[in-house]
PDB file as gemmi writes it, atoms N, CA and C in Angstrom:
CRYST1    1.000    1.000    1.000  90.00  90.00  90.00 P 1                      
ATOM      1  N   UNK A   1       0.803  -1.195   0.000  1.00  0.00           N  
ATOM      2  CA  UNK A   1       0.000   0.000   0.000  1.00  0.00           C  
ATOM      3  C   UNK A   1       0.845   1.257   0.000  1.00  0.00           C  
ATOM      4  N   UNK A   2       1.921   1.315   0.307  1.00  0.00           N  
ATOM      5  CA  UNK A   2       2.912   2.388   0.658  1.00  0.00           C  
ATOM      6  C   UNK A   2       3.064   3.088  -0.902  1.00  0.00           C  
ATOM      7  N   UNK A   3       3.059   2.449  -2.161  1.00  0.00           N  
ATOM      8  CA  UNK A   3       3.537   2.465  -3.210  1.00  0.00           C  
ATOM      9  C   UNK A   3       2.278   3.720  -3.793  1.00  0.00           C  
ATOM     10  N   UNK A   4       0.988   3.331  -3.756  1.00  0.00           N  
ATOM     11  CA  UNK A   4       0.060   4.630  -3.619  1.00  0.00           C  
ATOM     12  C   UNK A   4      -0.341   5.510  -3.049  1.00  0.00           C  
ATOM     13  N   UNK A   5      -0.052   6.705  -3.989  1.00  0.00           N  
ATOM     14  CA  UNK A   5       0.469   7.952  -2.652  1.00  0.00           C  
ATOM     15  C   UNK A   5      -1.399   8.356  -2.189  1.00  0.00           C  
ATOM     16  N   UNK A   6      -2.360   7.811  -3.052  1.00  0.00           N  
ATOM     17  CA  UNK A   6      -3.209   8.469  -2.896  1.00  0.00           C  
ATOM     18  C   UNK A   6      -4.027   8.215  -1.183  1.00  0.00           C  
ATOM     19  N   UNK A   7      -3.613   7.029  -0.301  1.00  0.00           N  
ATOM     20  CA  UNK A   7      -3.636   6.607   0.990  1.00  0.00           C  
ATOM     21  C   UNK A   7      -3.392   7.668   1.829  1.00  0.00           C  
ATOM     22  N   UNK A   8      -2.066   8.812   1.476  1.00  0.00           N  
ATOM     23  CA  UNK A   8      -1.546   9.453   2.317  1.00  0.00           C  
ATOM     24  C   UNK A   8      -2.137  11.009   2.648  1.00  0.00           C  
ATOM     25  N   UNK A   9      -3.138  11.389   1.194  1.00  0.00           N  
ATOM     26  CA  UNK A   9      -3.758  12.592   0.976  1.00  0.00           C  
ATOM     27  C   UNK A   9      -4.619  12.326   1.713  1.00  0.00           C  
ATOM     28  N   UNK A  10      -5.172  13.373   1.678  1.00  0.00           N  
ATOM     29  CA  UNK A  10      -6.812  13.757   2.132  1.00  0.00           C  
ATOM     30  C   UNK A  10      -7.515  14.062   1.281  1.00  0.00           C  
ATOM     31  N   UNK A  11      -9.029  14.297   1.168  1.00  0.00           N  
ATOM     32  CA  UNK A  11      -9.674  14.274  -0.067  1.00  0.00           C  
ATOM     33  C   UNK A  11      -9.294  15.986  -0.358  1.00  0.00           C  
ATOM     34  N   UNK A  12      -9.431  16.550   0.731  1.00  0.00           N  
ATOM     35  CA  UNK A  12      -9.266  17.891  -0.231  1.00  0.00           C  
ATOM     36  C   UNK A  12      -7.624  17.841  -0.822  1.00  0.00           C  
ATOM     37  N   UNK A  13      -6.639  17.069  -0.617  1.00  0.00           N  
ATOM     38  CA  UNK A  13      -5.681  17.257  -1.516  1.00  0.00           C  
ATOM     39  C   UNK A  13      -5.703  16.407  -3.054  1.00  0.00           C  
ATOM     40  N   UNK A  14      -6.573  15.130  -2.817  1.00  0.00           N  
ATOM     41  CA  UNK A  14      -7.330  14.865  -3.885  1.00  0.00           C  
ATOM     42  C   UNK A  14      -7.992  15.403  -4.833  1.00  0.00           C  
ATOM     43  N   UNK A  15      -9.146  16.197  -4.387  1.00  0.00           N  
ATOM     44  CA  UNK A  15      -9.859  16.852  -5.014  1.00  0.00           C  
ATOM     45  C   UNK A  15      -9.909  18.305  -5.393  1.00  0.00           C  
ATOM     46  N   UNK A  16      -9.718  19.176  -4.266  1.00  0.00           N  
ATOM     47  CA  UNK A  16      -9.592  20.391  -4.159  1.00  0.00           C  
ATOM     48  C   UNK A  16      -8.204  20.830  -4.846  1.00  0.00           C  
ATOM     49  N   UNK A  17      -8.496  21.166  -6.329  1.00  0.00           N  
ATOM     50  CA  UNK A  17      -7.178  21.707  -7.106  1.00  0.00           C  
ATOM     51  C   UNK A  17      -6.673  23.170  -6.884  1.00  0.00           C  
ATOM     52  N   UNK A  18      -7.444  23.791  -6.562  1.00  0.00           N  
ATOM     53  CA  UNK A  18      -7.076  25.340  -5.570  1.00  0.00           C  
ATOM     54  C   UNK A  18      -6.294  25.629  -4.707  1.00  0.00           C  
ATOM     55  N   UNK A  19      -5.083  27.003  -4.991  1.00  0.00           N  
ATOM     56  CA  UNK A  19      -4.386  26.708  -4.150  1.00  0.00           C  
ATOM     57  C   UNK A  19      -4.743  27.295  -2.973  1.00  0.00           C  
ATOM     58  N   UNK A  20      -3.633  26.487  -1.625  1.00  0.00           N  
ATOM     59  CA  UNK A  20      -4.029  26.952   0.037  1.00  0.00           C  
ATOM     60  C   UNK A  20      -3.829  28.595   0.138  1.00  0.00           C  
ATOM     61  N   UNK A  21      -5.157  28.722   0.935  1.00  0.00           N  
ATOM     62  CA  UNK A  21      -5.006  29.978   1.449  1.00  0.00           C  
ATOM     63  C   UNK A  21      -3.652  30.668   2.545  1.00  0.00           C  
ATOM     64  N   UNK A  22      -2.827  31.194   2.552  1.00  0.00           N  
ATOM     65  CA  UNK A  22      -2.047  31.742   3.325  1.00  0.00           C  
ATOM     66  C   UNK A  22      -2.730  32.034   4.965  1.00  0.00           C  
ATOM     67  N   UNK A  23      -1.837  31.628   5.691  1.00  0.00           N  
ATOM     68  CA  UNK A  23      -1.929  31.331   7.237  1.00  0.00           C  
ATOM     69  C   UNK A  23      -2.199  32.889   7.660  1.00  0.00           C  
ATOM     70  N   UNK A  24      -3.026  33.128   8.881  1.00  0.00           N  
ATOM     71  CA  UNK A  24      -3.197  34.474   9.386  1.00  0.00           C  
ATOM     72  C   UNK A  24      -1.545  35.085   9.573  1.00  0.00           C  
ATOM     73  N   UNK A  25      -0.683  34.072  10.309  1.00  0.00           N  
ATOM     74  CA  UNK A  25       0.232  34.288  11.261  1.00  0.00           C  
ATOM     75  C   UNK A  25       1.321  34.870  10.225  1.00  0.00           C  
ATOM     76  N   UNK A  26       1.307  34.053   8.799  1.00  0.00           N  
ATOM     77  CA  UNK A  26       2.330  34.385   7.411  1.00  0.00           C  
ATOM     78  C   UNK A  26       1.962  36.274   7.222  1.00  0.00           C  
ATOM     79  N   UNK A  27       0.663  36.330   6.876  1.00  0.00           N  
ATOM     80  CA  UNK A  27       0.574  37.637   6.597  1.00  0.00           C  
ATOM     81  C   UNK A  27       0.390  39.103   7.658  1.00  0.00           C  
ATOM     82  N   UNK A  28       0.297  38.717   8.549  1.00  0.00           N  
ATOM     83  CA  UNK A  28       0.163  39.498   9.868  1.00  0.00           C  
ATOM     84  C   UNK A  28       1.762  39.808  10.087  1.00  0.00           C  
ATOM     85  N   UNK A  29       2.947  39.510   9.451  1.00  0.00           N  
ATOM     86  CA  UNK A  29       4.194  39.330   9.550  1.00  0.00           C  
ATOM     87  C   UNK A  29       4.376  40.724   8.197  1.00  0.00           C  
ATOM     88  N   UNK A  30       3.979  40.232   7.382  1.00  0.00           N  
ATOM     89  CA  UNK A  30       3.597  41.406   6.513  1.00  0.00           C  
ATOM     90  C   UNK A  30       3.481  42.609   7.190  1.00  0.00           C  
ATOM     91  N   UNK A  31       2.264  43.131   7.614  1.00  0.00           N  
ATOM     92  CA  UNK A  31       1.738  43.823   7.514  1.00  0.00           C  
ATOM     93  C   UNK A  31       2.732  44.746   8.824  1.00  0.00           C  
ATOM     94  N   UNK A  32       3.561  44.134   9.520  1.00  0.00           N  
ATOM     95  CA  UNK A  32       3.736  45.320  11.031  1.00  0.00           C  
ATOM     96  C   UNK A  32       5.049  45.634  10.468  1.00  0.00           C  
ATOM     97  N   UNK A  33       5.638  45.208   9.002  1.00  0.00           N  
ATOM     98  CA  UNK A  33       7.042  45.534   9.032  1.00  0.00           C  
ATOM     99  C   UNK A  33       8.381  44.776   9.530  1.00  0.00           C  
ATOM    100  N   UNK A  34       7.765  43.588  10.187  1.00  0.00           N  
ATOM    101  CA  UNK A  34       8.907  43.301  10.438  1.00  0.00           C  
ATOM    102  C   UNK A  34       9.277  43.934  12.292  1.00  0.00           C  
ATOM    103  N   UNK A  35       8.830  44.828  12.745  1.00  0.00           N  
ATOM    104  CA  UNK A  35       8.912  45.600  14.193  1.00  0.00           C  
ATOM    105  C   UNK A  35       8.416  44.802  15.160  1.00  0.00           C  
ATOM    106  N   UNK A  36       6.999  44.584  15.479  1.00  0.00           N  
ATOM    107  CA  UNK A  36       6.569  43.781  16.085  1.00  0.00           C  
ATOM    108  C   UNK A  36       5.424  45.100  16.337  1.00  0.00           C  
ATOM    109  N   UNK A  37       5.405  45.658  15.666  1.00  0.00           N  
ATOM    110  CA  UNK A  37       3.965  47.131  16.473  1.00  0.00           C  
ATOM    111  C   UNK A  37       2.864  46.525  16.400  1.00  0.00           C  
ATOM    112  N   UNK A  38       2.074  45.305  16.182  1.00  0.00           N  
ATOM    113  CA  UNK A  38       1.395  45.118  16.144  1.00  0.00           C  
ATOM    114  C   UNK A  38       0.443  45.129  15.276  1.00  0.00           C  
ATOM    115  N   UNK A  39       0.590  45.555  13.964  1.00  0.00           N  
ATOM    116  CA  UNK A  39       0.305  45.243  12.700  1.00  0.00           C  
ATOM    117  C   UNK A  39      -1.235  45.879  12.637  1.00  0.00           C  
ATOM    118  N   UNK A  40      -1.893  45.634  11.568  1.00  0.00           N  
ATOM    119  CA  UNK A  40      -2.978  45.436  11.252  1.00  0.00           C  
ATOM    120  C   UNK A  40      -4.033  44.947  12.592  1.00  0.00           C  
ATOM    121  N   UNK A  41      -4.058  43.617  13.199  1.00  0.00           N  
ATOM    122  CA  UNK A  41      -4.818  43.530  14.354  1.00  0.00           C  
ATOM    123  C   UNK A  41      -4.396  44.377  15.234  1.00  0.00           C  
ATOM    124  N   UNK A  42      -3.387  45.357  15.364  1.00  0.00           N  
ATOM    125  CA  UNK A  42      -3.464  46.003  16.724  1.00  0.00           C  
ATOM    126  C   UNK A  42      -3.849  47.460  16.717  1.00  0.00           C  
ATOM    127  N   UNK A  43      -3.982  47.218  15.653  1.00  0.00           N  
ATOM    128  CA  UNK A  43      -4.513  49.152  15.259  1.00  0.00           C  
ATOM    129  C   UNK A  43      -6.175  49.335  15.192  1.00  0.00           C  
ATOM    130  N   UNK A  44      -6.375  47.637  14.581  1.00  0.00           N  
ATOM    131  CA  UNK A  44      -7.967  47.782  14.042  1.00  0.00           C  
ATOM    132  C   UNK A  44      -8.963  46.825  15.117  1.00  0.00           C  
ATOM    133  N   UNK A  45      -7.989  46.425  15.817  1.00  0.00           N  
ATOM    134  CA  UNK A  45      -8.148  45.059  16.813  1.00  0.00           C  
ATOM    135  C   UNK A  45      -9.741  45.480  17.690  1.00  0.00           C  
ATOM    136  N   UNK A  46      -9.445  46.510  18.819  1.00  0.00           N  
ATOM    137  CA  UNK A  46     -10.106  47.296  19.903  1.00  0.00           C  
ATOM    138  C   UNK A  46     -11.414  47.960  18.892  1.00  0.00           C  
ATOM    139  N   UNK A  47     -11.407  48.557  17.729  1.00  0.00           N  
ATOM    140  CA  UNK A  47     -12.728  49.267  17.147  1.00  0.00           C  
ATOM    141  C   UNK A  47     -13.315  48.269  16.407  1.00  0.00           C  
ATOM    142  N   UNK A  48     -12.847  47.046  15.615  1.00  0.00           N  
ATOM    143  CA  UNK A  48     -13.453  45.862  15.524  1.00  0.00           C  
ATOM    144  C   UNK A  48     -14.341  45.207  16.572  1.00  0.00           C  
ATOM    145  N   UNK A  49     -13.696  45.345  17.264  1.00  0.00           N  
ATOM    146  CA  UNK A  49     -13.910  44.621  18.795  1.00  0.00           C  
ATOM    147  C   UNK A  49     -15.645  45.384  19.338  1.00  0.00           C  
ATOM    148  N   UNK A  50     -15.304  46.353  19.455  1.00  0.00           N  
ATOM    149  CA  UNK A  50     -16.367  46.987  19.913  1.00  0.00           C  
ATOM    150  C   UNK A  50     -17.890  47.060  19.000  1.00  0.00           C  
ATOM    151  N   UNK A  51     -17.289  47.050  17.518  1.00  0.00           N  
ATOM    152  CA  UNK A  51     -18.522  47.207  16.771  1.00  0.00           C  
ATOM    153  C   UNK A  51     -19.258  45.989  16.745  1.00  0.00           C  
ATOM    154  N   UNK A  52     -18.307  44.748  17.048  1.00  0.00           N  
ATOM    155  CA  UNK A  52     -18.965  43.668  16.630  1.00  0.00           C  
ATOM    156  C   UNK A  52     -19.713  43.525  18.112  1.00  0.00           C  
ATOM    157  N   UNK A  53     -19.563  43.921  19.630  1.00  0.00           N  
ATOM    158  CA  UNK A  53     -20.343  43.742  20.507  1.00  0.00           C  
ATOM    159  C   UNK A  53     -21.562  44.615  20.195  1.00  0.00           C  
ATOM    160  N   UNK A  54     -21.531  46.200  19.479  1.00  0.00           N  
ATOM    161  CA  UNK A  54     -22.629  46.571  19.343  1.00  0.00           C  
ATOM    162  C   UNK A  54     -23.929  45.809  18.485  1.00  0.00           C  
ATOM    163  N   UNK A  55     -22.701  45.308  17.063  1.00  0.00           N  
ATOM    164  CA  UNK A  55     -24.086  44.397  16.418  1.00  0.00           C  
ATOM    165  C   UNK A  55     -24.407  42.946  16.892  1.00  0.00           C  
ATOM    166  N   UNK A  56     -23.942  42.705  17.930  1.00  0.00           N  
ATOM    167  CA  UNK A  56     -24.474  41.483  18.801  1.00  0.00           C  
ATOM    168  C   UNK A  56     -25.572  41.993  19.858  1.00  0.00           C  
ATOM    169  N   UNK A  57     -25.223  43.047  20.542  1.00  0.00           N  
ATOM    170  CA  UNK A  57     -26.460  43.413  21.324  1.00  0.00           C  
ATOM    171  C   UNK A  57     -27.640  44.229  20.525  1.00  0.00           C  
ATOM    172  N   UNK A  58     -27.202  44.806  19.643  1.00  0.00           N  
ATOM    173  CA  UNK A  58     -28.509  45.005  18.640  1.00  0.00           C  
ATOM    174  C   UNK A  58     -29.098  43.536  18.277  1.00  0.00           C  
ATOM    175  N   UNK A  59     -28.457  42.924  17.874  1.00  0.00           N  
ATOM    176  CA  UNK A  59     -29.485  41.690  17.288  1.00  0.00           C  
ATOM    177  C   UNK A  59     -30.319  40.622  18.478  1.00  0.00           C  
ATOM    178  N   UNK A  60     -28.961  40.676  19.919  1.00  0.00           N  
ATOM    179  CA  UNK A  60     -30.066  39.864  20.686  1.00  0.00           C  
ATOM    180  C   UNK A  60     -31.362  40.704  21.125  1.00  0.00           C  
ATOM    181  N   UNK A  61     -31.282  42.074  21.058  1.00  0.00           N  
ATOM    182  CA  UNK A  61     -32.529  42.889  21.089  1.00  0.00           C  
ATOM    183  C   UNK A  61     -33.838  42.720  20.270  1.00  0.00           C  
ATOM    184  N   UNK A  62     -33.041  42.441  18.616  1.00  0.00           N  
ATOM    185  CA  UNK A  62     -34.321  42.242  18.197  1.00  0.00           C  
ATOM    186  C   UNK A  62     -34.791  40.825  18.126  1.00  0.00           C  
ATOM    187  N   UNK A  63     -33.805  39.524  18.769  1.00  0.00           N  
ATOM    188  CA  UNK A  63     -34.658  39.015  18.977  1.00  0.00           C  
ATOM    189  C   UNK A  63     -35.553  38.397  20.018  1.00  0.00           C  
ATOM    190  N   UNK A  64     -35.142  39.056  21.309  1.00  0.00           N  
ATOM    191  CA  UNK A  64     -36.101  39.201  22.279  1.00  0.00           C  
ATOM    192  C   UNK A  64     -37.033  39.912  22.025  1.00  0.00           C  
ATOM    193  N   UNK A  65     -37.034  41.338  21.104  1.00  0.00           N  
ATOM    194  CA  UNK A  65     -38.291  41.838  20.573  1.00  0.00           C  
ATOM    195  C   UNK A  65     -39.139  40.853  19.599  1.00  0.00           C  
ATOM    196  N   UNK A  66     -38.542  39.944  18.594  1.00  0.00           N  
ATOM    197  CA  UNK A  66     -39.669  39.466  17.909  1.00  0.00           C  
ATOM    198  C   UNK A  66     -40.425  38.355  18.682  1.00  0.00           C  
ATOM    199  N   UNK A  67     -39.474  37.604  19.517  1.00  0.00           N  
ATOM    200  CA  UNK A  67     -40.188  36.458  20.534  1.00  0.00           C  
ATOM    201  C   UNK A  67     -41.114  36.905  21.507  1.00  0.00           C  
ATOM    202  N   UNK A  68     -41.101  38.007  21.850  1.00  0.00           N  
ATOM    203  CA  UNK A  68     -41.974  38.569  22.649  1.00  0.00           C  
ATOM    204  C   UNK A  68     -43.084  38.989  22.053  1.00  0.00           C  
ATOM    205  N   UNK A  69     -42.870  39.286  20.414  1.00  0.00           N  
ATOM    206  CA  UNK A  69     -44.273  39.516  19.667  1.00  0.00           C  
ATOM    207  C   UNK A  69     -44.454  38.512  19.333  1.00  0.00           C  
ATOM    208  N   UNK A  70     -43.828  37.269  19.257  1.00  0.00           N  
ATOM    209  CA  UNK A  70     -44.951  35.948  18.814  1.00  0.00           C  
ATOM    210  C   UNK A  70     -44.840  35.383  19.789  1.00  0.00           C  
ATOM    211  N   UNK A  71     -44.855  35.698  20.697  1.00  0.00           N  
ATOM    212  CA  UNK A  71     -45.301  34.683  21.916  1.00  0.00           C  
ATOM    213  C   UNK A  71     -46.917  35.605  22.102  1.00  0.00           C  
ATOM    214  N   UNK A  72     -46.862  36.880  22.412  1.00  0.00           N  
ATOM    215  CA  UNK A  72     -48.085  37.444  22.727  1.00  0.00           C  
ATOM    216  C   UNK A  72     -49.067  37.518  21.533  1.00  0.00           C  
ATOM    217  N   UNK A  73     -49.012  37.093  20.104  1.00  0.00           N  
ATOM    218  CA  UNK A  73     -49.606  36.664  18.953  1.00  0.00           C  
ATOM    219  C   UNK A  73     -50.212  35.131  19.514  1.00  0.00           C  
ATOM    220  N   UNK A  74     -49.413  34.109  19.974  1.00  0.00           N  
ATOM    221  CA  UNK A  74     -49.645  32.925  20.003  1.00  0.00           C  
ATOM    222  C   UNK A  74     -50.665  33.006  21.498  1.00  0.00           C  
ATOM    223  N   UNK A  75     -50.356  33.911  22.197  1.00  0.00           N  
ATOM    224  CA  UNK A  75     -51.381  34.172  23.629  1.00  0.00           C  
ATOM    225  C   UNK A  75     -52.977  34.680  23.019  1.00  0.00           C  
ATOM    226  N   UNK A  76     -52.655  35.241  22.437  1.00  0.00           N  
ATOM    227  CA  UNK A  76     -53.763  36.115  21.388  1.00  0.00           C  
ATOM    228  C   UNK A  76     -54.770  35.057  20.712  1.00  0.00           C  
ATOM    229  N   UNK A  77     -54.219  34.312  20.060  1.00  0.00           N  
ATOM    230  CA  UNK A  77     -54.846  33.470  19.324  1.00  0.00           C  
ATOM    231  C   UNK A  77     -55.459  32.396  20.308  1.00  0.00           C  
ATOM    232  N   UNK A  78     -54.682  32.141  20.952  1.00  0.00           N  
ATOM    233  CA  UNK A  78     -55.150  30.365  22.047  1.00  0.00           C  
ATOM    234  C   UNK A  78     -56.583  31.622  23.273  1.00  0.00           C  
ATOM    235  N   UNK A  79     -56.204  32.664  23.287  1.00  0.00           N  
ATOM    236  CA  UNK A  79     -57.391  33.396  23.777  1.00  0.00           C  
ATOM    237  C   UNK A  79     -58.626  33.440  22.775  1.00  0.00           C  
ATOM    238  N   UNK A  80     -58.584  33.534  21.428  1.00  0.00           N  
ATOM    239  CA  UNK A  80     -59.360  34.178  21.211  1.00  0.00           C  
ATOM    240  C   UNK A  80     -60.553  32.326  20.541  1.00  0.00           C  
ATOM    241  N   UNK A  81     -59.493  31.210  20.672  1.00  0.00           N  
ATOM    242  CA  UNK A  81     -60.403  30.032  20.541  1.00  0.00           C  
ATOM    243  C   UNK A  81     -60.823  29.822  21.485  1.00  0.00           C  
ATOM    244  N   UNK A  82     -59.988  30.202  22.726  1.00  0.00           N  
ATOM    245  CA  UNK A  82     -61.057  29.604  23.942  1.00  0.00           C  
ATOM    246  C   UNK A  82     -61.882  30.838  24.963  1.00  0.00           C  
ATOM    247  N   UNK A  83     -61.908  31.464  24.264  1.00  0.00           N  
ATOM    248  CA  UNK A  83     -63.248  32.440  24.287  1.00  0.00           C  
ATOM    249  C   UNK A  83     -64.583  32.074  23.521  1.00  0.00           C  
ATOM    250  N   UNK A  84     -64.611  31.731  22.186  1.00  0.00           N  
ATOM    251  CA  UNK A  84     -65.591  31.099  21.308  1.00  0.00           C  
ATOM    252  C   UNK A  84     -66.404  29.782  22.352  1.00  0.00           C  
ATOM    253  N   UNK A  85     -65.123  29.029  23.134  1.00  0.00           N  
ATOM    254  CA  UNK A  85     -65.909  27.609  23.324  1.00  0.00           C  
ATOM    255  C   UNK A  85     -66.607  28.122  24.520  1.00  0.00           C  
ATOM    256  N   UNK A  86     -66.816  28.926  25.393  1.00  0.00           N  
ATOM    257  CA  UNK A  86     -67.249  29.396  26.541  1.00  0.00           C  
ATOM    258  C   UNK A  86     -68.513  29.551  26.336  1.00  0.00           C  
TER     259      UNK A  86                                                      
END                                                                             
């Protein structure tokens, strides 16, 4: 079995003819110069940071707002059949 290399791949080296994407750590080496200042994540790191907590608490907002309108839709409705049977 040693003699077929195809045992030793994985399917994406099988299949996937595209080449590999470059490692965060390769291009983050890029980007600071060579210094160590912290590159690209350390400049954009902290205002990234923050926007993405704002659009997380915006969204769990709206969706405690929409569950709270279909829960009181679904209260609405189971009221308004068992009002009829009365």
């Amino acid at each position: 079995m040693s003699g077929n290399n195809s045992y030793g791949s994985s399917w994406a080296d099988q299949w996937d003819h595209n080449p590999d994407p470059m490692p965060v750590a390769a291009n983050s080496n890029k980007n600071t110069g060579g210094g160590g200042g912290g590159g690209v994540a350390g400049k954009y790191g902290k205002k990234v940071g923050v926007k993405t907590k704002e659009v997380a608490v915006t969204g769990a907002k709206k969706v405690k707002h929409g569950a709270s309108v279909g829960i009181q839709w679904i209260k609405d409705k189971y009221h308004k059949t068992t009002a009829q049977k009365h």
